[in-house]
N, C-alpha and C positions, 0 to 999 in steps of 0.2 A: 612599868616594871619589866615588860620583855626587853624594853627597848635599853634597861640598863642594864638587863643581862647579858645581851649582843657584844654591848659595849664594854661590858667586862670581858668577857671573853675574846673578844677582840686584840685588848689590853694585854689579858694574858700570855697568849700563845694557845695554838692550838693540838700541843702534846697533853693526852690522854694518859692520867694516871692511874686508872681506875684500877683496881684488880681483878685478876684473870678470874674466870671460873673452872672448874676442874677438863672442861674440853678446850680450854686458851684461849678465850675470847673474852675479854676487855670487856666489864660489865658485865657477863652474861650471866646467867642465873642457872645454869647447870648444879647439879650438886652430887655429892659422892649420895648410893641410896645406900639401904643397909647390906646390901652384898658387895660394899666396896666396888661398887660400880657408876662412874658418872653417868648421871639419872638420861644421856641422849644417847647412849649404849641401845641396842635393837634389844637387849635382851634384860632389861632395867623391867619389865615385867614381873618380876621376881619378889615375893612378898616375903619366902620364906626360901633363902638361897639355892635348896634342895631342886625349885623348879627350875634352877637355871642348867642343873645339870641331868636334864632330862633328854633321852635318846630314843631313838627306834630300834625294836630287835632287828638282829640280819641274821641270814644264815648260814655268813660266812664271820666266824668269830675266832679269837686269839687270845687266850687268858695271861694275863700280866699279875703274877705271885707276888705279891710287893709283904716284906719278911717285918720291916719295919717303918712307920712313918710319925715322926717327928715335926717339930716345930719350935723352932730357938735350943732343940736338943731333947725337948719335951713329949712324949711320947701323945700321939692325940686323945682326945677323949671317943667314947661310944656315938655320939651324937654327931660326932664330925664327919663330913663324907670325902671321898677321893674321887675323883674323874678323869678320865682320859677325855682329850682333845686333840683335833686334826683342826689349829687355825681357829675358829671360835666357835666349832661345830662339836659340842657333846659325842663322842663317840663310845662312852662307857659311864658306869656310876656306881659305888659301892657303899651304902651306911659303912661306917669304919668301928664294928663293934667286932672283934676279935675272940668274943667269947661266942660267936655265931659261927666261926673259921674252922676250919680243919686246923687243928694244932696250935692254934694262933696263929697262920698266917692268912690273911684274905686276899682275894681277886679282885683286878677290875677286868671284865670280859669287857676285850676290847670289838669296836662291829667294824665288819667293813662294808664295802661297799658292792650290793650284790644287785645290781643294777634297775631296781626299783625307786619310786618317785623319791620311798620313806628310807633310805638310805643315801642316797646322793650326796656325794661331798665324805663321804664318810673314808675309813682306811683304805689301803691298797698295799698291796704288795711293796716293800720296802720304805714306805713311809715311816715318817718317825713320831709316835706320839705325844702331846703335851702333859702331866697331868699337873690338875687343881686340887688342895684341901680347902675346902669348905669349914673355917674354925667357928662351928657353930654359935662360939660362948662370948667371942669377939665382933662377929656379925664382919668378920672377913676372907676372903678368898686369896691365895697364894699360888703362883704359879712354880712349880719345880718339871726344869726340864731332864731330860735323862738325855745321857751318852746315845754315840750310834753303834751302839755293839747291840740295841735291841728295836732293830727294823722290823714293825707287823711281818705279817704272814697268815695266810689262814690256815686255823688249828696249832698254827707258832705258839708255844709252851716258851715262856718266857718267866726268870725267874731274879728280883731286882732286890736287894741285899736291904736299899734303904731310899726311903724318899726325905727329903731333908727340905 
């Protein structure tokens, strides 16, 4: 039986048509997990997406007022969370329940980087932040980037009309 499988494949050609897996290897067995994250991700750890947006406090902090956050136009729900990111490092995180906010609008205090082990990698002085919603009810993560008119700072009051 091997030996007529050789021989078919020999026959064939040896172009592999298998299909990719979500990290682009032919065959492989990767899979998106429930945080919309291929499952060879470092950070595919995540059972309940919230752990993926977990940070260290620092003492040098920057709050980013975000007035409105959307999705397809959709305003989020309570459940959903926001995060800043510097690159694929958690640097902030907020439940997205707006009746918790001053007036409705909520923070992500964002941290930087105040030269200890549990902060490293984190913001700096005119760095620009990423942020994620977490659409809880979907079991997916969306990156929205913002302009550079809002470079950290420590204690930088920062104040963003809409995340989309």
């Amino acid at each position: 039986m091997k030996k007529l499988l050789l021989l078919a494949s020999l026959f064939m050609g040896c172009s592999s048509t298998e299909p990719e897996d979500c990290s682009g290897v032919a065959g492989g067995t990767a899979e998106i997990d429930a945080c919309g994250i291929c499952d060879n991700h470092p950070s595919n750890n995540c059972q309940d997406c919230s752990t993926y947006f977990n940070f260290n406090q620092s003492t040098l902090q920057a709050p980013y007022y975000i007035q409105e956050v959307t999705i397809d136009g959709v305003i989020i729900s309570a459940e959903d969370y926001v995060a800043a990111f510097k690159e694929d490092i958690c640097v902030g995180s907020q439940k997205w329940d707006t009746s918790l906010c001053g007036g409705g609008v909520c923070e992500v205090m964002v941290m930087g980087d105040n030269g200890d082990d549990l902060t490293e990698g984190y913001m700096l002085t005119g760095n620009i932040p990423t942020f994620k919603i977490y659409d809880v009810s979907d079991s997916l993560i969306y990156t929205v980037a913002i302009d550079n008119t809002f470079p950290w700072s420590y204690l930088g009051t920062f104040i963003i009309p809409t995340l989309e």
